[in-house]
N, C-alpha and C positions, 0 to 999 in steps of 0.2 A: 359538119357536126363534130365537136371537140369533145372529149373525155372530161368529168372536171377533176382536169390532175392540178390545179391549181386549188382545190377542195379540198377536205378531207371530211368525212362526216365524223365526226367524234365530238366527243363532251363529259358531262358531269357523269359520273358511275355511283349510283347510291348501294357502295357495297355492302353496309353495315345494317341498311335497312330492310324489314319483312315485308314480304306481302311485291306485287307486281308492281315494279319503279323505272320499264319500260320506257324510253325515250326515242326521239326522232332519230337520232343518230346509229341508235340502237338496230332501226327499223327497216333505215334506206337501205336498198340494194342496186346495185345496175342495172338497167334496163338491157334488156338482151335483142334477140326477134323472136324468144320462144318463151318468155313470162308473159300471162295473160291476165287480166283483170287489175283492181286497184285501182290507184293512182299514178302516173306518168307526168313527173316534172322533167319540164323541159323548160331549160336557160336562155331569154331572147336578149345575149350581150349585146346590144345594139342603142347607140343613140343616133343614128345617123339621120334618121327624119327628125329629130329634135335640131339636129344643126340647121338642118334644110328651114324647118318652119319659126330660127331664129329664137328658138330655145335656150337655158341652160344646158348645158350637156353635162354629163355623169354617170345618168342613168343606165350604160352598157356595165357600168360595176355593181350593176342592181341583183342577178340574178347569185353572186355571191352574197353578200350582205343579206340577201333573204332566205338561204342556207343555213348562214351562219345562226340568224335569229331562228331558225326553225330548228335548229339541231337538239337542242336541249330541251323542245316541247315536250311534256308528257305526250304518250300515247293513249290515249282514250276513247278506243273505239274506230282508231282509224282503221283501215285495210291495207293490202298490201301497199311498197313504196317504192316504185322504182325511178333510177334518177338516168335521164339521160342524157346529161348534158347539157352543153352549151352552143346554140347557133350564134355564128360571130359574124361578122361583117369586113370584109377585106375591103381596105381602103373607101370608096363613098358607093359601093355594089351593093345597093339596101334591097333594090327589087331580088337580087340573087339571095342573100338570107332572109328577106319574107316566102320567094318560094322553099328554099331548103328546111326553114319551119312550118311551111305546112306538108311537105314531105311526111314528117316527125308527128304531126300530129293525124293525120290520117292511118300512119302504120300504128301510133296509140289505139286509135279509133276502129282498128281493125280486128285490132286484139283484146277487144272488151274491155283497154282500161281508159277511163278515164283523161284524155291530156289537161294538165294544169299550166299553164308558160307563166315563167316569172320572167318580169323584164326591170328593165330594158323599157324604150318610148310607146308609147301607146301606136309606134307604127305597126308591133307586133299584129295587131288587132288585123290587118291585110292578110296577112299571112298566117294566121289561126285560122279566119275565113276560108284562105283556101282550100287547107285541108280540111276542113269540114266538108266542104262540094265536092271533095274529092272521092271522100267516105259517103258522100250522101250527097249526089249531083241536086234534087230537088229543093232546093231553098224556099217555096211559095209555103212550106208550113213550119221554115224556121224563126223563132222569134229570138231577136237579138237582145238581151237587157244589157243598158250599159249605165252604170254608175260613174259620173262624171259633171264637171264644171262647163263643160264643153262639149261640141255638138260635131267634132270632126267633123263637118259636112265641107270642106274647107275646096275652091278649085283652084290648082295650081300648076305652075307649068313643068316641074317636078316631087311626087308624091315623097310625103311626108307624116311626121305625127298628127299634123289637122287634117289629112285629107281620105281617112283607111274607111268610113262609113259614106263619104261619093262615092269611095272606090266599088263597095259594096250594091250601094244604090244600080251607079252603073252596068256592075258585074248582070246584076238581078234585069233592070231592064232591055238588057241587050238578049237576053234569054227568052222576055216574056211571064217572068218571072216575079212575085210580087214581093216587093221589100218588106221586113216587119221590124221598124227599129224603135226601140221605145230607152229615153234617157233620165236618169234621175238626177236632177240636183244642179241643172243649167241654172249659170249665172246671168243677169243679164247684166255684168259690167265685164263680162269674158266671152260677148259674141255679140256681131255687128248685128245691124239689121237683116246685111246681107245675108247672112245664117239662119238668122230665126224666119226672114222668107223661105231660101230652098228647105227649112226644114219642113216647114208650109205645104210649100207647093211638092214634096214627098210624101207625105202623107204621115210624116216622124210626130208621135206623141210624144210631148216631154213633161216634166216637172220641175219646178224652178224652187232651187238650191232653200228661197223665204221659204214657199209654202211647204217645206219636209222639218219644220222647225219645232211644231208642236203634234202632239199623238191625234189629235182631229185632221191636221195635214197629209200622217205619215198613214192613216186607217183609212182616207180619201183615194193615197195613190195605190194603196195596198187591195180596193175593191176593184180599180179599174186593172190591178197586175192579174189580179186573178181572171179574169175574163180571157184576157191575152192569154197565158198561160195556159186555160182549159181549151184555145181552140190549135194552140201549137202542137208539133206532131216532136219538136226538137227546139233546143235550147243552148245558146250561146251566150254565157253570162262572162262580161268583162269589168273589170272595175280598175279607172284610175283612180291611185289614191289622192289627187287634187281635188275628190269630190270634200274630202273631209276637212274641217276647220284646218288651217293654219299652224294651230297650237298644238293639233292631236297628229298631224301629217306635213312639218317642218321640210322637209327629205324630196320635195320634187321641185320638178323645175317653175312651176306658177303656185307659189301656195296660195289658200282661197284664203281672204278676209271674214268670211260668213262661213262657208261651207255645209256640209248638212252633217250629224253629231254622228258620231260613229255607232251609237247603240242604234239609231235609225237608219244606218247603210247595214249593217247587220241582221236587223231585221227583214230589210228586204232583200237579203241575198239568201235568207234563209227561207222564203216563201217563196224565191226559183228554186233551189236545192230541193223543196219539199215536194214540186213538181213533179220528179223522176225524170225531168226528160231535157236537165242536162246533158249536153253531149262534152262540150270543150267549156272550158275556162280560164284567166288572164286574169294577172294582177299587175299595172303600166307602170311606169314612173317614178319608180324607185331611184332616188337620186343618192348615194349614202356619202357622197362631196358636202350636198345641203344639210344632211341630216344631223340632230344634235339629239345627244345621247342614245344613238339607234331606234329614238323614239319612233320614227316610221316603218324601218324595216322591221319592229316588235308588232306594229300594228298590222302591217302587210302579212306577217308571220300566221299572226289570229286569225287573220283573214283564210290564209291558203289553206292551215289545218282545218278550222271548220270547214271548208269546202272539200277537204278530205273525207272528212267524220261523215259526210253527207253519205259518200260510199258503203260506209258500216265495215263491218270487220270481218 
């Protein structure tokens, strides 16, 4: 775990202006071992499973770029902010920084605050999970929501960005344990049959990327979230931004042709938040190589604060 001395939080200072003008930059502090509550971001530098599953690569420069776009957010209602850094990846040792992140996220978990991971490939996603079971060995009342194009259920002969929900799967059946993976916004011109089978034969609810397109779509998958939701005891919300149009999320490595409209992944990431029973949270795929005029890492940005705000102050 690295310091981010490559960071600085700072930004705009509305010195001239009345009244509370508060900003992110303003806000963050370091994460320690004795700050408790909040929010805990934590940096997943890594695209190493992006290389592996023949990716663009970039995205290890993701967790700065979504810094930088968060720095000068108003604060409005968020809670405490602390930063801790960044997990890196030495040379292609990706299983070693997905466990060293969920280290980090389980000591988050420990201490009442909230972990957020900015990445980095959606391999993160292995390694958040861990430390979730870490904090909380019983995963049969975890429900997983994952905002994305793609069903990660991927088998391969080494783990990567497609393959962090088998890994899970597997994690849960070797235990006994029952999986609860539920995804929004699968393509189906971004997963074989062979995926939409094991997603099948796992038991994975999904919803496909057309049907989240109109408010009768998105109030359909919104009746069956809540069902899930009220029988979850804990919450595991990840969102690749690949789930989102093209046009609104430039900046990763497969942008979607269709994808589903950002006011509708927003919606639904706000009817997990209103849950309560968030435990951890991820935002993947930040590529800021692909991305043109920051327009992704601004969205990613909206993203992480409202899952902050979700905290309250």
């Amino acid at each position: 775990m690295n310091p981010t001395e490559t960071f600085e939080w700072r930004g705009r200072d509305d010195a001239e202006e009345t009244g509370v003008s508060t900003r992110w930059h303003h806000q963050v502090r370091p994460a320690t071992a004795h700050n408790t509550g909040g929010v805990t971001l934590i940096g997943f530098g890594v695209d190493e499973g992006v290389r592996r599953n023949a990716g663009r690569t970039g995205a290890a420069a993701g967790p700065l770029a979504l810094r930088g776009a968060l720095a000068n957010l108003p604060v409005l209602g968020e809670p405490a902010l602390w930063d801790a850094g960044d997990v890196t990846c030495e040379g292609n040792e990706l299983e070693t920084a997905q466990a060293q992140l969920g280290e980090h996220v389980a000591a988050a978990m420990a201490r009442g605050s909230l972990p957020l991971v900015l990445g980095g490939g959606h391999e993160m996603a292995w390694g958040t999970f861990q430390g979730i079971v870490q904090a909380r060995p019983d995963a049969s009342r975890l429900l997983v929501v994952n905002l994305d194009a793609h069903f990660d259920l991927r088998v391969a002969a080494q783990a990567n960005s497609g393959t962090p929900f088998r890994q899970m799967h597997d994690w849960c059946a070797g235990r006994g344990q029952t999986f609860n993976y539920r995804v929004f916004g699968i393509s189906r011109f971004a997963n074989t049959q062979a995926l939409f089978d094991r997603a099948h034969a796992m038991g994975v609810r999904y919803w496909l990327d057309d049907s989240l397109q109109d408010a009768a779509g998105l109030r359909d998958a919104q009746q069956a979230l809540a069902i899930d939701l009220a029988r979850s005891e804990a919450v595991y919300l990840t969102v690749c931004l690949d789930v989102l149009p093209g046009a609104q999320a430039p900046g990763v490595s497969a942008p979607a042709p269709l994808g589903v409209p950002l006011a509708h992944v927003e919606r639904l990431i706000e009817q997990v938040l209103a849950s309560g029973r968030v435990v951890a949270a991820d935002i993947a795929e930040l590529n800021p190589a692909l991305d043109r005029d920051g327009l992704t890492a601004r969205v990613a940005a909206r993203l992480a604060a409202r899952i902050a705000r979700s905290r309250g102050a």
